[in-house]
N, C-alpha and C positions, 0 to 999 in steps of 0.2 A: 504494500500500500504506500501510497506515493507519503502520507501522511507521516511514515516514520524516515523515508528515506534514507540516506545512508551515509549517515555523521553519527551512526553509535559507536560509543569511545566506550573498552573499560568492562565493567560489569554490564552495562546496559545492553551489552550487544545479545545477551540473551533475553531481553525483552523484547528486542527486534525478531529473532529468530523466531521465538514461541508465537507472536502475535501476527509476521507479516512472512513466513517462512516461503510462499510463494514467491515474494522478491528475493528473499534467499536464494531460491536455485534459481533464480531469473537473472540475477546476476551471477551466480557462479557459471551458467550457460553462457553467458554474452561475456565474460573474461572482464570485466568490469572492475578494476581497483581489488584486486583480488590479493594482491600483496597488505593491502591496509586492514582485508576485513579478515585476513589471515593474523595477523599482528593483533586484531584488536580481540578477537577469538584465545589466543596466545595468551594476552595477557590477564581475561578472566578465567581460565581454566588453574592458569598457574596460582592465582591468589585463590581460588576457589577453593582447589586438590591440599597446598598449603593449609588452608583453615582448617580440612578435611582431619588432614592427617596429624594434626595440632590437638584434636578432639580422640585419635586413634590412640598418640601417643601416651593422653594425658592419663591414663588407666595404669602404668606403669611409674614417671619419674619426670619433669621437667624435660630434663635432657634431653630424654627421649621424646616426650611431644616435640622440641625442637627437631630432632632429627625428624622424625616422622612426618614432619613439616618441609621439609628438603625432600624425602624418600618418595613422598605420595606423587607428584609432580612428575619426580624422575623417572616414575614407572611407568608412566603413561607415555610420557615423553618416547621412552626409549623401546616403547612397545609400537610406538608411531614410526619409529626410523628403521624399525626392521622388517617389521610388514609395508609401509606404504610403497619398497620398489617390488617387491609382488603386486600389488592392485594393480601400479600401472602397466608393468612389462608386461604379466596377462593379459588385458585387454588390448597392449599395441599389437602384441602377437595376434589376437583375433582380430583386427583390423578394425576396434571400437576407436571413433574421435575422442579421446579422454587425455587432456594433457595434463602436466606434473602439476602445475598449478590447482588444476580443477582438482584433483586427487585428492590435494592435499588438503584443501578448504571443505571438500566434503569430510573427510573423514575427522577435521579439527571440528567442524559443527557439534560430532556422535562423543566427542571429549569435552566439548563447551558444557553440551546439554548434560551429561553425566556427570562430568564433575561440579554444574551449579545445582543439580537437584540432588545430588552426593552433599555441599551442604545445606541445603533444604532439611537434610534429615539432621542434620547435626544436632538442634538441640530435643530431637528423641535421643539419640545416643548418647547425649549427656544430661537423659535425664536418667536412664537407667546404670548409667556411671556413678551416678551419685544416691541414689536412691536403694537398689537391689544390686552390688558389683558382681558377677562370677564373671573371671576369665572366659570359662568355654562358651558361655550364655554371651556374653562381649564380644566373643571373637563372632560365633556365630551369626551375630544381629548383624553385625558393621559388614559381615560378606553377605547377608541376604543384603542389605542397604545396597552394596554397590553392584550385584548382580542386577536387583532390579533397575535400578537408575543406567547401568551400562545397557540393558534390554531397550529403555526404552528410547535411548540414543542411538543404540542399531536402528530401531525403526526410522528414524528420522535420516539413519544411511541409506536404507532401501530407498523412501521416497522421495528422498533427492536423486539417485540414482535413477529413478524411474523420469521424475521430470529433466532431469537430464538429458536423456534418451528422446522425449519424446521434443524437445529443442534440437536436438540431433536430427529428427524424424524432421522436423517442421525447416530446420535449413536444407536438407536435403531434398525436398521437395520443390522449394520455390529454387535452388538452382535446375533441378528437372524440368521446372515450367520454364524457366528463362533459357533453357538449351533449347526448349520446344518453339518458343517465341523467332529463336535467334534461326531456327532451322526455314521453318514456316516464313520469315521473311527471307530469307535469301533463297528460300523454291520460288518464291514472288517475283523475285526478278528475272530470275531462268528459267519460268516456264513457257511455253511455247503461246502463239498468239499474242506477244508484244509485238510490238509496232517498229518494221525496220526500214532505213531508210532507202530509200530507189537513189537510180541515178541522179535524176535533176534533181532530190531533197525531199521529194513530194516522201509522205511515208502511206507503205505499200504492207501489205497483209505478210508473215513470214511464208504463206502457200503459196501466192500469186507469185512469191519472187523466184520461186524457185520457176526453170522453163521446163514445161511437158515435154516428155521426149519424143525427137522427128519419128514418123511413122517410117517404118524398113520399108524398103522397096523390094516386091515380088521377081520372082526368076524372068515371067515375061513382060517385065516393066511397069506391072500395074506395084497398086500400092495398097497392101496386104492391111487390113483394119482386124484388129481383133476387139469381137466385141464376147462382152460375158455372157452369158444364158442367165435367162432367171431364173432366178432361184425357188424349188421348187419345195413349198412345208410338206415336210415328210409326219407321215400319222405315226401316233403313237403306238407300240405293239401292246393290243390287249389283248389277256386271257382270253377263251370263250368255252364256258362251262360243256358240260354234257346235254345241256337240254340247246344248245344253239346259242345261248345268251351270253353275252358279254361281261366277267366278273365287275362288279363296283372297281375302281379305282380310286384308293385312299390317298390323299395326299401325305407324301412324307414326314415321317417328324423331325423336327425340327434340331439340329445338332446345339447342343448344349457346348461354347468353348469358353473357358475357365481366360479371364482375364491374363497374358502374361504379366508375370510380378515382374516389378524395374529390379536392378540390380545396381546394388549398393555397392558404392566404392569403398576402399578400404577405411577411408576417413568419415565414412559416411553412416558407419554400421551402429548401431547402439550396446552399450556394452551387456555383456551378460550378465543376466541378474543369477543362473545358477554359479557361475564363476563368484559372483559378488559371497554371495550365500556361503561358499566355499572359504571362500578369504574371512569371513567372517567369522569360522572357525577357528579357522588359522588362528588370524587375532586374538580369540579366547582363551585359545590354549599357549600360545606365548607371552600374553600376558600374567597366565595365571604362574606358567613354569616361572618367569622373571618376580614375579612377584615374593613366590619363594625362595628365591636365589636372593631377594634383597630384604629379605625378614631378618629383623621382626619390625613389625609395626606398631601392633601393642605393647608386645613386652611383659612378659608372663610376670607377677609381682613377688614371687619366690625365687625370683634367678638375678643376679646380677645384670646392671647395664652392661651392653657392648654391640658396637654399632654391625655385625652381624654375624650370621650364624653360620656354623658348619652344616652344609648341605647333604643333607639326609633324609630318604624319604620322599613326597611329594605331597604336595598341596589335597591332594584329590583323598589319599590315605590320613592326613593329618585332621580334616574338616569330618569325616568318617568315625575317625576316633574321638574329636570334640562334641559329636552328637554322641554317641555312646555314652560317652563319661557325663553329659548331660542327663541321659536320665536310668543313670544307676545309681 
């Protein structure tokens, strides 16, 4: 909507997104300042994931909220730089128009929107920090928290993705019309029956200019005319039954031919949303692996600080055993 246009600095650019998100991919399709709403995306994610992880930390020791306050940021970050040259080499290999640019601004949007509604939940998480604390009950919430909130900033990946594609669809068509335009005017000027000039200037019909050819002359001098025969309608062959009569005669039906489909050029293609779908795995689960490789972010309150852990185990078996020990 023209109404919020596109001066959101800061936090507010997620009230641009949530409210006018159609302009969202409207410019990220038309490449429009796409460096600034990158930058400005950047910088509410980072103070956002920061607050986030400042709220994660605080369940252990200062320190550690500080740290946890650098970690959360980083994780994301660094979950973007490893997946995002997959998204795009993928789709250049499939021949989709998706430059690095657009890549990147989509998938910063699905981090914006996650990490402001990541702290949206914050002061639930710190009310059950202060209130009721268990570790595994803490650990447990804050990853349902940010599973849902990353859920529902995937979705906002897909339908940018989709109106992306269909901006793709929509330029590729009006240059199809405008090859069609540009074909149809220049058959216009070489088709036949233009007006070509005679000798004196006068302009003459392209048939009359052409001269009929002289009649051959016969063996004994006369002069041989060939003329055509007319042409005689030949009847149609019909059945004629057993009793003398002539079968009805149905008129044919009618051949059914399937429009041919235009063919899209390499840059013309829209990208694949099961490839998307696939990366979006991807995503998950390198995030989730990184995430345990830069643990802890809580910080269990029986163990010593230390900014990280021997790598043991996986995220997947660790969350497994925190719902057990939950309710035994």
């Amino acid at each position: 909507m023209a109404a919020y246009g596109e001066s959101g600095s800061g936090l507010l650019i997620i009230e641009r997104i949530l409210r006018d998100r159609e302009g969202i991919w409207r410019q990220i399709g038309e490449e429009r300042e796409l460096g600034k709403l990158t930058r400005q995306m950047l910088y509410s994610s980072v103070v956002a994931l920061a607050c986030y992880g400042a709220v994660l930390g605080a369940s252990h020791s200062v320190a550690m909220a500080a740290l946890s306050a650098v970690k959360l940021p980083l994780l994301f970050l660094m979950t973007l730089a490893i997946c995002l040259p997959t998204l795009y080499l993928f789709n250049l290999v499939f021949g989709a128009r998706l430059q690095v640019k657009q890549a990147l601004s989509l998938v910063m949007v699905t981090i914006t929107v996650t990490s402001v509604l990541s702290l949206a939940f914050a002061p639930i998480s710190l009310f059950f920090l202060i209130t009721a604390f268990s570790y595994d009950f803490y650990k447990i919430l804050n990853v349902g928290i940010l599973a849902l909130t990353a859920f529902v900033g995937l979705r906002f990946l897909t339908s940018g993705m989709r109106a992306l594609n269909g901006h793709t669809a929509a330029l590729a068509a009006a240059r199809r019309a405008e090859k069609a335009r540009e074909a149809a005017a220049l058959a216009a000027l070489s088709a036949p029956g233009q007006p070509v000039e005679g000798a004196a200037g006068e302009a003459v019909s392209p048939v009359s200019a052409v001269p009929a050819p002289a009649p051959a002359p016969a063996g004994n001098g006369l002069v041989a005319t060939i003329v055509e025969a007319p042409s005689v309608p030949v009847a149609p062959m019909v059945p004629i039954g057993p009793d003398g009569r002539p079968y009805p005669m149905l008129p044919p039906a009618p051949r059914l031919v399937a429009p041919p489909q235009p063919q899209l050029a390499p840059g013309e293609r829209p990208a694949s949303m099961t490839l998307l779908n696939v990366w979006i795995l991807l995503f998950g689960f390198v995030g989730t692996q990184l995430a345990w490789t830069l643990r802890p972010f809580l910080g269990s309150p029986d163990k010593p600080f230390e900014f990280f852990r021997k790598i043991e185990g996986n995220f997947y078996v660790d969350m497994v055993r925190a719902i057990g020990e939950l309710f035994t």
